[in-house]
C-alpha positions as CSV (number, residue, x, y, z in Angstrom):
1,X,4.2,-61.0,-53.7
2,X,2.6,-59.6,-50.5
3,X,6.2,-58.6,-49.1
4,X,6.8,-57.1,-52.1
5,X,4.5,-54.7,-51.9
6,X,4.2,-51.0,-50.7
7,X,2.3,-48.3,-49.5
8,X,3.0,-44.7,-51.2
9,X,1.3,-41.5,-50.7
10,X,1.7,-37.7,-51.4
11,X,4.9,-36.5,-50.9
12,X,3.6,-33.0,-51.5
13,X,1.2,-31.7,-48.7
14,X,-2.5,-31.6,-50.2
15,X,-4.3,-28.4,-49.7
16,X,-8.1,-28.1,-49.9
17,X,-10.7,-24.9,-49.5
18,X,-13.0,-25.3,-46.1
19,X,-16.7,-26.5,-47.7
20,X,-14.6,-28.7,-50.8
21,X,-14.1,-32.9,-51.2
22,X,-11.2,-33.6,-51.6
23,X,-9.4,-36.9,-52.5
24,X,-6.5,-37.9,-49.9
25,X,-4.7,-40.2,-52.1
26,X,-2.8,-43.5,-51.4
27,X,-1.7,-46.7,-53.7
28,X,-0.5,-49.9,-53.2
29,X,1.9,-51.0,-55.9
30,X,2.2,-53.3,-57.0
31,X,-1.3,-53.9,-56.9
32,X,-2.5,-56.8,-54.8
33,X,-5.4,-58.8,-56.9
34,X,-9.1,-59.4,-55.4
35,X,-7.8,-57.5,-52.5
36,X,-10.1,-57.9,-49.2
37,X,-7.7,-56.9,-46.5
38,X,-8.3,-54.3,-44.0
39,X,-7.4,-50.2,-44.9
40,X,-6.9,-48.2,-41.7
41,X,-7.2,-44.1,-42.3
42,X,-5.8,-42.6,-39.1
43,X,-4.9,-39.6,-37.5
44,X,-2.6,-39.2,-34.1
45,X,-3.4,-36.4,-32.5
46,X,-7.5,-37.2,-32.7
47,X,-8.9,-40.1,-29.7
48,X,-9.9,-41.9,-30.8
49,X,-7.3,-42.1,-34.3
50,X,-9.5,-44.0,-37.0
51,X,-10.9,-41.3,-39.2
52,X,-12.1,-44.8,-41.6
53,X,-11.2,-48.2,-41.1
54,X,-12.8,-50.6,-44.3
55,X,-12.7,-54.1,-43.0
56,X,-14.2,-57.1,-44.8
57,X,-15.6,-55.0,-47.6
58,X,-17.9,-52.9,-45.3
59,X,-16.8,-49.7,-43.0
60,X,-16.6,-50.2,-39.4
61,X,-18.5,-47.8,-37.3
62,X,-17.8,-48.5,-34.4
63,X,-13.8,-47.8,-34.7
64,X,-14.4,-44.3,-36.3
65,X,-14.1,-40.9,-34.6
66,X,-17.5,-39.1,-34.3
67,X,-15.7,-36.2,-36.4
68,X,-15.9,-37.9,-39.6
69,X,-19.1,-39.6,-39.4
70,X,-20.9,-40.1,-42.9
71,X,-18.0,-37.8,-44.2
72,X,-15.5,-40.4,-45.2
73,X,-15.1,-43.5,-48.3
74,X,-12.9,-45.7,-50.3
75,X,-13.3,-46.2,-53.6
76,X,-14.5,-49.9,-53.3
77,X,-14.1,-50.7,-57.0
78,X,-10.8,-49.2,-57.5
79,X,-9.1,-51.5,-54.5
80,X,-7.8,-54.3,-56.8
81,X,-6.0,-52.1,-59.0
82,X,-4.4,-50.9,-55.7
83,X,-6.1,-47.4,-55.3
84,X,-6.4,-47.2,-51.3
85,X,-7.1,-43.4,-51.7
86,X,-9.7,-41.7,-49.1
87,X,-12.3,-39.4,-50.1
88,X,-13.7,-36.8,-47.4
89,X,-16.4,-34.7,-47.8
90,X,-17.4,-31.0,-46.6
91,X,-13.9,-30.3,-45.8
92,X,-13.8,-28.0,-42.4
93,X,-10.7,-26.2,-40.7
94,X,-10.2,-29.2,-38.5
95,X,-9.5,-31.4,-40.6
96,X,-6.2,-30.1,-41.3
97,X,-3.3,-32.4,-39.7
98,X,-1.5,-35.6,-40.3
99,X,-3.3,-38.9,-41.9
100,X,-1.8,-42.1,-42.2
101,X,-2.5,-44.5,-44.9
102,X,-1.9,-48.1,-42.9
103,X,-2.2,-51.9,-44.3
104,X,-2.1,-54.3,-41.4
105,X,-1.8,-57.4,-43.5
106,X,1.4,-56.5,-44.8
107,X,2.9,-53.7,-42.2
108,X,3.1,-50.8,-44.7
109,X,1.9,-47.3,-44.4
110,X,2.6,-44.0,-45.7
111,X,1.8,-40.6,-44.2
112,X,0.0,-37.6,-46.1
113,X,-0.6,-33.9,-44.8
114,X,-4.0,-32.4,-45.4
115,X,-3.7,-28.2,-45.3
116,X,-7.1,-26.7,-45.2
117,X,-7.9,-23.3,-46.2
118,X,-10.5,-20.8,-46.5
119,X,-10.6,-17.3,-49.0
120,X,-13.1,-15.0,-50.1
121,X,-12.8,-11.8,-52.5
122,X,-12.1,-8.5,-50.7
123,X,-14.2,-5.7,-51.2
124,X,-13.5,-1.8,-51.9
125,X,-14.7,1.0,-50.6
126,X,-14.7,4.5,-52.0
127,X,-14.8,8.0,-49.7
128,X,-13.5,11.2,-49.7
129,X,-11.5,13.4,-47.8
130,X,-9.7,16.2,-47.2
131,X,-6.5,15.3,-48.0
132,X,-8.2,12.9,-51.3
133,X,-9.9,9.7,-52.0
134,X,-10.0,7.3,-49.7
135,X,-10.0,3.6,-51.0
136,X,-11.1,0.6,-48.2
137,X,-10.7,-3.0,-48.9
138,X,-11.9,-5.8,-46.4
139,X,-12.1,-9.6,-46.8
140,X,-13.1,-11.9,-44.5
141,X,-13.2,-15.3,-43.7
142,X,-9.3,-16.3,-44.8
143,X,-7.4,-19.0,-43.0
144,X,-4.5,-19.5,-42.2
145,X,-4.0,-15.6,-41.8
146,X,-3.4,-13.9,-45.5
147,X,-1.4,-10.6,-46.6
148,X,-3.3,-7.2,-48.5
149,X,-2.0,-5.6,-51.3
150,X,-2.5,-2.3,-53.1
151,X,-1.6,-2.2,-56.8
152,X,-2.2,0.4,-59.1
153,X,-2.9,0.0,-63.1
154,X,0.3,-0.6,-63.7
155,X,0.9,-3.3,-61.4
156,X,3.3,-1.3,-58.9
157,X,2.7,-1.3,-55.0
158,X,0.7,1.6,-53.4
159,X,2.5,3.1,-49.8
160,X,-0.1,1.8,-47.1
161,X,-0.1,1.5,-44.1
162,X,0.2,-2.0,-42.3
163,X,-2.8,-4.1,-42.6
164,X,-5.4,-4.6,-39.9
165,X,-6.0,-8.1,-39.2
166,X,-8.6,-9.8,-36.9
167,X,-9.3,-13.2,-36.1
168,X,-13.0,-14.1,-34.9
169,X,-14.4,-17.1,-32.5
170,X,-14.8,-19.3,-35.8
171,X,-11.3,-19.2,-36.2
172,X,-11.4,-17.6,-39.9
173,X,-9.3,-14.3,-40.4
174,X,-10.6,-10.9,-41.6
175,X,-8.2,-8.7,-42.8
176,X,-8.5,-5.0,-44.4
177,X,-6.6,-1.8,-45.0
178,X,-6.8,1.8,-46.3
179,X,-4.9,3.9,-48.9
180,X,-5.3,7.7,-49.9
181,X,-4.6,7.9,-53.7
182,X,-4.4,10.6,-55.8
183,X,-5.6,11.1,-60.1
184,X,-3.8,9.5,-62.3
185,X,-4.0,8.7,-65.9
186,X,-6.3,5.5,-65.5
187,X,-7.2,5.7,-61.8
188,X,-7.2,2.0,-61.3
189,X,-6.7,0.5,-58.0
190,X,-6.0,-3.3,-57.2
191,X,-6.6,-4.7,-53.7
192,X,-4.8,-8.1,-53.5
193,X,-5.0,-10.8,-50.5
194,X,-3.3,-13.7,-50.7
195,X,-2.3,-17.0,-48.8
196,X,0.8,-19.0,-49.8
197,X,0.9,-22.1,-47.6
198,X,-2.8,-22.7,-49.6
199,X,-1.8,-21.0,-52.8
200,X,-4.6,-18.9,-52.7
201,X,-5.1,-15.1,-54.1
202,X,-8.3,-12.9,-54.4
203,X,-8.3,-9.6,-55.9
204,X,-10.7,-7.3,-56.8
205,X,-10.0,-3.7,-58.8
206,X,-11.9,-0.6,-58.8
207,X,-12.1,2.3,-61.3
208,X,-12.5,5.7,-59.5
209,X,-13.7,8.2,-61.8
210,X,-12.6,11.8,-62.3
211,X,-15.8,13.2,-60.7
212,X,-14.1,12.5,-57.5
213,X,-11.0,14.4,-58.6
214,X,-13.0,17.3,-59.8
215,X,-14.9,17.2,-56.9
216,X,-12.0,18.1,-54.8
217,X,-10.3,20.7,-56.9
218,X,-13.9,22.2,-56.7
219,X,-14.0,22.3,-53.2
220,X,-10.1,23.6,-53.4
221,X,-11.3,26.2,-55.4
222,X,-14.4,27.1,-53.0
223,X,-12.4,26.9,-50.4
224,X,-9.7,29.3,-51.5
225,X,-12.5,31.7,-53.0
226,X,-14.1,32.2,-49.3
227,X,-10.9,32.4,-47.8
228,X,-9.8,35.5,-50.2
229,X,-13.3,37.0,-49.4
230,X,-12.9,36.9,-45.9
231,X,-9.0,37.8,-45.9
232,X,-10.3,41.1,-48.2
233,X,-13.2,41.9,-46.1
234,X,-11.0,41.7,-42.7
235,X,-8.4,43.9,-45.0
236,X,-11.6,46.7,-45.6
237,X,-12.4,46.7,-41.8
238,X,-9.3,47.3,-40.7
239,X,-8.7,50.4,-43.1
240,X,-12.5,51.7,-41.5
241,X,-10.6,51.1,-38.4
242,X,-7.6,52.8,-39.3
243,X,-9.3,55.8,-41.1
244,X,-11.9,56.6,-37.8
245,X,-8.7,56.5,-35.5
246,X,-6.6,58.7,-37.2
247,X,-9.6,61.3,-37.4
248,X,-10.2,61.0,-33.4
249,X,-6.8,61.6,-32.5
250,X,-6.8,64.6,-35.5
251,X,-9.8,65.8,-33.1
252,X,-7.9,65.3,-29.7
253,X,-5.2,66.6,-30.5
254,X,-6.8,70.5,-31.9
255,X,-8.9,70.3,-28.7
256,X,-5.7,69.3,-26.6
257,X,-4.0,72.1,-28.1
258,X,-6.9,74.8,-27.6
259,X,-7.1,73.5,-23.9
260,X,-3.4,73.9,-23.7
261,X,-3.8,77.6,-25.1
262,X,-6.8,78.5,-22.7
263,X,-4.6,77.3,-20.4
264,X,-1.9,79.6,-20.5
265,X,-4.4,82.4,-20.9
266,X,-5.5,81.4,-17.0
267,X,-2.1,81.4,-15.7
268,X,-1.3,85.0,-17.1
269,X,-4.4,86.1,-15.6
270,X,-3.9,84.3,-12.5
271,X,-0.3,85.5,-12.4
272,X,-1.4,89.2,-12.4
273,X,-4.0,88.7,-9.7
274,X,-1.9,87.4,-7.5
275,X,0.8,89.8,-8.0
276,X,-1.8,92.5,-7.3
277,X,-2.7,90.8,-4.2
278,X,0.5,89.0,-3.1
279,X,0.1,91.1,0.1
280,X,-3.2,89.4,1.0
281,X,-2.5,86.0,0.0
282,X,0.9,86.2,2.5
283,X,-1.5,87.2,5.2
284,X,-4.0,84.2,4.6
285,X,-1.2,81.5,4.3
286,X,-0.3,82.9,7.9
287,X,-3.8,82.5,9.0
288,X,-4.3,79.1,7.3
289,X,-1.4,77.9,8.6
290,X,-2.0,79.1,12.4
291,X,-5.6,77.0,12.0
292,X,-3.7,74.2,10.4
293,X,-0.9,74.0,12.9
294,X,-3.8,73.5,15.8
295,X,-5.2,70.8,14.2
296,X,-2.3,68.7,13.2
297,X,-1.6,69.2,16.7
298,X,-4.7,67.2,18.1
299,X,-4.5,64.6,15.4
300,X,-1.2,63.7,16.7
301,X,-2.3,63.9,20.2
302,X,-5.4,61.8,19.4
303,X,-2.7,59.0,17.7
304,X,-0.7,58.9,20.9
305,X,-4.1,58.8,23.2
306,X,-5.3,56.1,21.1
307,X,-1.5,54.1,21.4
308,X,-1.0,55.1,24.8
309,X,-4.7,53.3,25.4
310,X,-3.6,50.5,23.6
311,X,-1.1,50.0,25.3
312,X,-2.5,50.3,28.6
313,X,-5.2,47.6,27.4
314,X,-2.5,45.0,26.9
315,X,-0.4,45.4,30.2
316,X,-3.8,45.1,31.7
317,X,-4.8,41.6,29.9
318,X,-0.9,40.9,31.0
319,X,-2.0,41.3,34.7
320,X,-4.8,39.4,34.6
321,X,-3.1,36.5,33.4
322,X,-0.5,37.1,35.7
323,X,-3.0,37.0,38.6
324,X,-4.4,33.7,37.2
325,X,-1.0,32.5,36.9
326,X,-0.2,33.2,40.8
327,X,-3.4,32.0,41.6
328,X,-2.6,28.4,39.9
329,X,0.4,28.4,42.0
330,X,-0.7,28.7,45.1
331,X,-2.9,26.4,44.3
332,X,-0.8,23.9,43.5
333,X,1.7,24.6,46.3
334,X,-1.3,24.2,48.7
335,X,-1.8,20.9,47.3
336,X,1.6,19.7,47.5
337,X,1.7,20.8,51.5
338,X,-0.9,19.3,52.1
339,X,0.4,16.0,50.3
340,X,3.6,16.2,52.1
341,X,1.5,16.9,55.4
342,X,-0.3,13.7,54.9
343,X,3.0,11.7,54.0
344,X,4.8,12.8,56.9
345,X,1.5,11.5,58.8
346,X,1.7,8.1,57.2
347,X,5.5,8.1,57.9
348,X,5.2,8.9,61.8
349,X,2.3,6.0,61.9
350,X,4.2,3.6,59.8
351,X,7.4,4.1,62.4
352,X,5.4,4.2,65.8
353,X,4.1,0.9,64.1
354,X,7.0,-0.5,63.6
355,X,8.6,0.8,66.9
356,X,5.5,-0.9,68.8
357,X,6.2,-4.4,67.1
358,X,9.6,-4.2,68.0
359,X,8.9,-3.5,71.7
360,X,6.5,-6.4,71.7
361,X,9.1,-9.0,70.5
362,X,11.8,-7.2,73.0
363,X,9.4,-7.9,75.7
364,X,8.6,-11.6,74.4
365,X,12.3,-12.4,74.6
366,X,12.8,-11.0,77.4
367,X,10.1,-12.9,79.0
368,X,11.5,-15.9,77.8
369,X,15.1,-15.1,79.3
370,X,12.9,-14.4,82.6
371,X,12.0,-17.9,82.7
372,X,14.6,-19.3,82.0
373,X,16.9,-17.7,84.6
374,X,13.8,-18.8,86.7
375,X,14.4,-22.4,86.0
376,X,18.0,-22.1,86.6
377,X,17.3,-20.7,89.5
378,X,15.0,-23.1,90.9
379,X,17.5,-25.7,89.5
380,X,20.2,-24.0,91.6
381,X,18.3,-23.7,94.8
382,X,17.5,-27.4,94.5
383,X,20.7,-28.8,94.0
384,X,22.0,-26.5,96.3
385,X,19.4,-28.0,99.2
386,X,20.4,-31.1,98.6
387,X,24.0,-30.8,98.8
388,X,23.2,-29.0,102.0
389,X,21.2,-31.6,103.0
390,X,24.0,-34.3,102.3
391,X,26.9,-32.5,104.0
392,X,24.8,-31.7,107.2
393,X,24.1,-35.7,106.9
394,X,28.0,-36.5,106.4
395,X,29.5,-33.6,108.8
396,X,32.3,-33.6,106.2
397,X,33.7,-31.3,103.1
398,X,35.0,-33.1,100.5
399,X,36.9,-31.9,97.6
400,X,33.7,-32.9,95.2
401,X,31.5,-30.9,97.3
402,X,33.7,-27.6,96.9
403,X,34.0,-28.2,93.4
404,X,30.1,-28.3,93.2
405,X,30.0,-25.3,95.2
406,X,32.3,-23.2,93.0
407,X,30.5,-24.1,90.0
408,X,27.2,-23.4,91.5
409,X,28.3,-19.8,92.5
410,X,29.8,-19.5,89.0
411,X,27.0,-20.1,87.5
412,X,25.0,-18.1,89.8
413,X,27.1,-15.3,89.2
414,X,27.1,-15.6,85.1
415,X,23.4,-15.4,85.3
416,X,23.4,-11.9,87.4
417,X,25.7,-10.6,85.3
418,X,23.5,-11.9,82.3
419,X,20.5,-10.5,83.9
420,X,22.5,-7.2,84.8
421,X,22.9,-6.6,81.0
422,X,18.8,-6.9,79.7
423,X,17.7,-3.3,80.8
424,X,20.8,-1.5,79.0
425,X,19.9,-4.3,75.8
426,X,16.0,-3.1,76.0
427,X,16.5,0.8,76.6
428,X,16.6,1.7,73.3
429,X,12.6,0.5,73.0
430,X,10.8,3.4,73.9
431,X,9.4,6.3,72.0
432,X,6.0,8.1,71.1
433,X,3.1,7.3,69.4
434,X,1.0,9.7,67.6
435,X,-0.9,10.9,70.4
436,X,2.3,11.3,72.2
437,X,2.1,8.7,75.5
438,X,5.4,7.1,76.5
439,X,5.5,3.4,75.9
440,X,7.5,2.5,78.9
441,X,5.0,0.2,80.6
442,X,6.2,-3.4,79.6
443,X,10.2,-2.1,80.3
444,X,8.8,-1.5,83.8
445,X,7.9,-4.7,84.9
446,X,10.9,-6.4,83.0
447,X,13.1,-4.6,85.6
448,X,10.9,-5.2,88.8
449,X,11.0,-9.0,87.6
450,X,14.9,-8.9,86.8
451,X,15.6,-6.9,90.3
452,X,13.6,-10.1,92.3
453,X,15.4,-12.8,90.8
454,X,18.7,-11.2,91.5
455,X,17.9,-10.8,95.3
456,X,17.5,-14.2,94.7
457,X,20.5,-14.8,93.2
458,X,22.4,-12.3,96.0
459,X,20.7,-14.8,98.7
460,X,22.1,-17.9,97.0
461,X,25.8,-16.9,96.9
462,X,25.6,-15.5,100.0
463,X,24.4,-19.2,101.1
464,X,26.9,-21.1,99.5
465,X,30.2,-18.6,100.6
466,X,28.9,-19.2,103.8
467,X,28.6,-23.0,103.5
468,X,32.3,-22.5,102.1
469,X,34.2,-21.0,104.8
């Protein structure tokens, strides 16, 4: 009978009002008798799930989310005719989601959705304006987030603007809007919210009465009253306005036109006189104009003075700066000699320098060819002793010894020549130092040593083409 059973639910969601019990229901048919098995009430997206778990005719504690502690029961009694339905208490905005009904012993379950709500009555606000009354309806605390209405008596929608809609930390909505109406025959207004996911509707409807009305056509009226007095008083000042004006310029003109007769009067009179004296007045316009002529004169002088002055000013200031200017010049060309002065100095001293270490290694090497054409020299004399020595010991001339001989005297020869060649190689070395002494010294003694060793050399050959014939 057990596998026979099954678990069914609500197929329609159930919808409670946040602060309400309400009953999530949930049979087993058919009915299971003295049934002790365990009832899980869960929900998946809580952790832990069990919102009541009723285990060997008691609730276990220890399995059940904090959230729903002391808020949850079965009803006990009704379990053997199959009623698993859960009861929970003080209903809050969480508690809205997906619970599962769930049998272990048999495997079955069935799911119901719990949508939670919350509403309150909106509230209306009377003002005026200029433009009419002004009706204001608020309600707060709505969830999920409602829609506002305006009807009037007759049921028909008032034009509003769009709602204004706000949602506090508590998660509850408030929601109100505002609408100018105008008198009508019963001046009854209807401000409507309403939520249709928890099939919920508040209204409340207000009776403006015609003192509001008349109040405004009274202020029309007061209005329209000051604004006539004030357009007709503006109206009287300008005509005072207009009225003193046109009497002024009555006045200025009479007087304009009696000046403009006196006037004329003068000019006869003036006309006469001068006619009388027309002789007179020619001779002082002479006069005047002789003074005048003088003094236009020294004005224009005075003009030019001042120019010429002016003028003289600024060429001046134009010398002066082109003294200062010539000045700075020779300046700097003195500085620049003086630069180039102490250049070519450095020059000259970096060349005598130069020159001097040149003739110092000249001399070295020459010093060195000195001894060596010493050495060969002594080498030369010695050999040539000896060979002396053997032919006076023999009293014979071989062919070896004249070839000995010729080579000696070759070689003899090659090395006079050599020497012969150092003072034109060394010439070159000489020159002045700053201070302008010849450096001729060491080029001296070179040729002094170079003319002894070739006396030397002179003696040798003489020797040996003597020893020859």
């Amino acid at each position: 009978m057990n596998g026979q059973s099954a678990v069914i639910g609500s197929p329609k969601p159930i919808v409670a009002l946040a602060g309400d019990d309400v009953i999530l229901p949930c049979r087993l048919k058919p009915a299971i008798r003295d049934f002790s098995d365990t009832v899980e009430w869960t929900r998946e997206d809580l952790d832990p799930e069990f919102v009541h778990v009723h285990q060997g005719g008691r609730l276990v504690v220890q399995e059940q989310n904090p959230q729903y502690k002391n808020r949850t029961v079965l009803f006990v009694d009704e379990l053997k005719n199959g009623n698993v339905s859960l009861k929970l208490f003080r209903v809050t905005i969480s508690d809205e989601g997906r619970y599962r009904c769930f049998i272990p012993s048999i495997g079955r379950g069935d799911f119901i959705q719990l949508h939670v709500g919350a509403a309150s009555s909106p509230v209306i606000i009377v003002s005026k304006s200029s433009s009419g009354v002004v009706l204001e309806c608020e309600s707060k605390g709505w969830y999920p987030e409602p829609e506002l209405f305006w009807l009037d008596a007759e049921g028909k929608l008032l034009s509003a603007g769009a709602p204004e809609t706000v949602r506090g930390p508590d998660g509850l909505y408030t929601v109100s809007s505002r609408v100018t109406v105008e008198k009508s025959h019963s001046n009854s207004f209807t401000c409507r919210v309403e939520q249709s996911k928890i099939q919920q509707t508040r209204q409340t409807q207000i009776h403006v009465s015609d003192d509001f009305f008349m109040d405004k056509c009274g202020c029309n009226a007061l209005y329209i009253t000051i604004s006539f007095t004030v357009i007709l008083v503006f109206m009287c000042i300008l005509a005072a306005v207009f009225v003193v004006c046109k009497r002024r310029r009555n006045k200025i003109k009479s007087k304009k036109h009696e000046d403009e007769t006196d006037q004329r009067e003068d000019e006869e009179e003036e006309k006469i006189i001068s006619l009388s004296r027309n002789t007179e007045y020619q001779d002082l316009i002479e006069r005047v104009r002789d003074r005048e002529q003088p003094e236009a004169e020294r004005d224009k002088n005075a003009k030019l003075e001042e120019e010429l002055q002016k003028k003289e000013n600024k060429q001046k200031h134009w010398r002066e700066e082109c003294e200062k200017l010539k000045e700075e010049q020779r300046e700097v060309t003195e500085q620049l000699r003086l630069q180039l002065k102490e250049a070519e100095r450095q020059r000259d001293e970096n060349k005598t320098r130069e020159q001097q270490k040149e003739m110092e290694n000249q001399t070295e090497e020459l010093k060195m060819q000195l001894e060596e054409a010493e050495r060969q020299r002594d080498e030369n004399k010695r050999k040539l002793q000896e060979t002396v020595k053997r032919k006076d010991a023999g009293g014979e001339k071989t062919t070896e010894h004249k070839k000995f001989l010729m080579e000696t005297k070759r070689i003899l020869m090659l090395s006079a020549a050599e020497l012969e060649k150092q003072p034109q190689r060394t010439s070159y070395g000489t020159g002045k130092t700053a201070s302008g002494l010849v450096l001729t010294s060491g080029r001296v003694q070179n040729q002094t040593a170079q003319r002894e060793v070739l006396n030397e050399i002179q003696k040798l050959l003489s020797e040996i083409e003597a020893k020859l014939k």
